[in-house]
N, C-alpha and C positions, 0 to 999 in steps of 0.2 A: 558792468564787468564785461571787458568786449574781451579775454583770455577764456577759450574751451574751455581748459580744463578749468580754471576757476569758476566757472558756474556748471561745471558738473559736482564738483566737492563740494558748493556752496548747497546745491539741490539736494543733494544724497548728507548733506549735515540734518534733516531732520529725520525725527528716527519713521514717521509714520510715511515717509517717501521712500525711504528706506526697504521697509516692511511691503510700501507697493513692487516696488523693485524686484521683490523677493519673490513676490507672488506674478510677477508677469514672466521671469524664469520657467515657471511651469508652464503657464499659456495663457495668450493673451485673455481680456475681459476688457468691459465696458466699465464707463465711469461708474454707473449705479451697482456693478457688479462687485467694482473694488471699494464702494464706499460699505459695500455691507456686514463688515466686521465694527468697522469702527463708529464710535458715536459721534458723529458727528455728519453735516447736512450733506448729501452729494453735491450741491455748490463748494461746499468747502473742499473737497475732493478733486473735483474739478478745477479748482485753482490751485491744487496739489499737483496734477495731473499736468497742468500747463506751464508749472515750471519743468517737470521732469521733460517736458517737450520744447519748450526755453532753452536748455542745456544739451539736448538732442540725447538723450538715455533714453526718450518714447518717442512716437508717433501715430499718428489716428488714419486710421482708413474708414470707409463705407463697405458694408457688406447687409447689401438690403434696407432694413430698418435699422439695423446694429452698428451703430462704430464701437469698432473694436482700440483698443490700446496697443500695442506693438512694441516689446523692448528692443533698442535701438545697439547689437552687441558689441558692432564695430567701437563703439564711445569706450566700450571695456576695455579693448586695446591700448588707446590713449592712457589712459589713467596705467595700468599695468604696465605699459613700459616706464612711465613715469615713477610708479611706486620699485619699478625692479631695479630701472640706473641706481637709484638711492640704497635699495637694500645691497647692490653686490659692493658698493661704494663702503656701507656698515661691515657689511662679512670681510673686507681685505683688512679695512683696520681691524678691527678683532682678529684674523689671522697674521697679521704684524704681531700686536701685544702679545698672543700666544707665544710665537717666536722668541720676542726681547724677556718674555717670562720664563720660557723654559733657558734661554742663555744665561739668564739672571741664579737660575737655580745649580746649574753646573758648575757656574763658578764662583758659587755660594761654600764656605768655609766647611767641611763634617759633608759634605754632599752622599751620595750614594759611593759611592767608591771608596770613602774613607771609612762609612760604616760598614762596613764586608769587612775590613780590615779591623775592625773593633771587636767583629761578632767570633773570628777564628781565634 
């Protein structure tokens, strides 16, 4: 997958990278630090770890003994505008059909104007 964004969606499709994701939001940690909710080995963590770095959502610095993890926000940008062309793309056709709905109801037979004239 040589397309960004597709190996950012492809990384962030599982849910436990996900959930790291979620947690470097708050602040950074090390692989042993994020493997220690889940059951499973910190190698496997780490190969968790090196996709989200694959994709460029993380990266690892040196600070002494610690490498730390680093989520990477600028990649948020991409995806976002990506998801936002699409949604404003969805909200205009929805605000057409609103439109051809509500022309549809005007000039629908008994409409509002004809029941006022019923009611008197």
């Amino acid at each position: 997958m040589s397309d960004p964004l597709s190996r950012v969606f492809a990384a962030l499709a599982d849910p436990t990278r996900r959930d790291m994701v979620a947690r470097l939001t708050v602040a950074d940690a090390t692989v042993g630090e994020l493997a220690e909710p889940y059951d499973v080995s910190v190698q496997a963590v780490s190969k968790h770890v090196k996709v989200l770095e694959e994709a460029g959502l993380v990266s690892r610095s040196r600070e002494a003994q610690r490498r730390p993890v680093h989520l990477e926000a600028e990649v948020f940008d991409l995806m976002t505008k990506w998801i936002e062309r699409y949604r404003r793309q969805a909200d205009e056709r929805y605000q057409r059909l609103d439109a051809v709905l509500a022309r549809m109801q005007e000039d629908e037979p008994g409409a509002a104007g004809s029941r006022e004239g019923a009611a008197s």
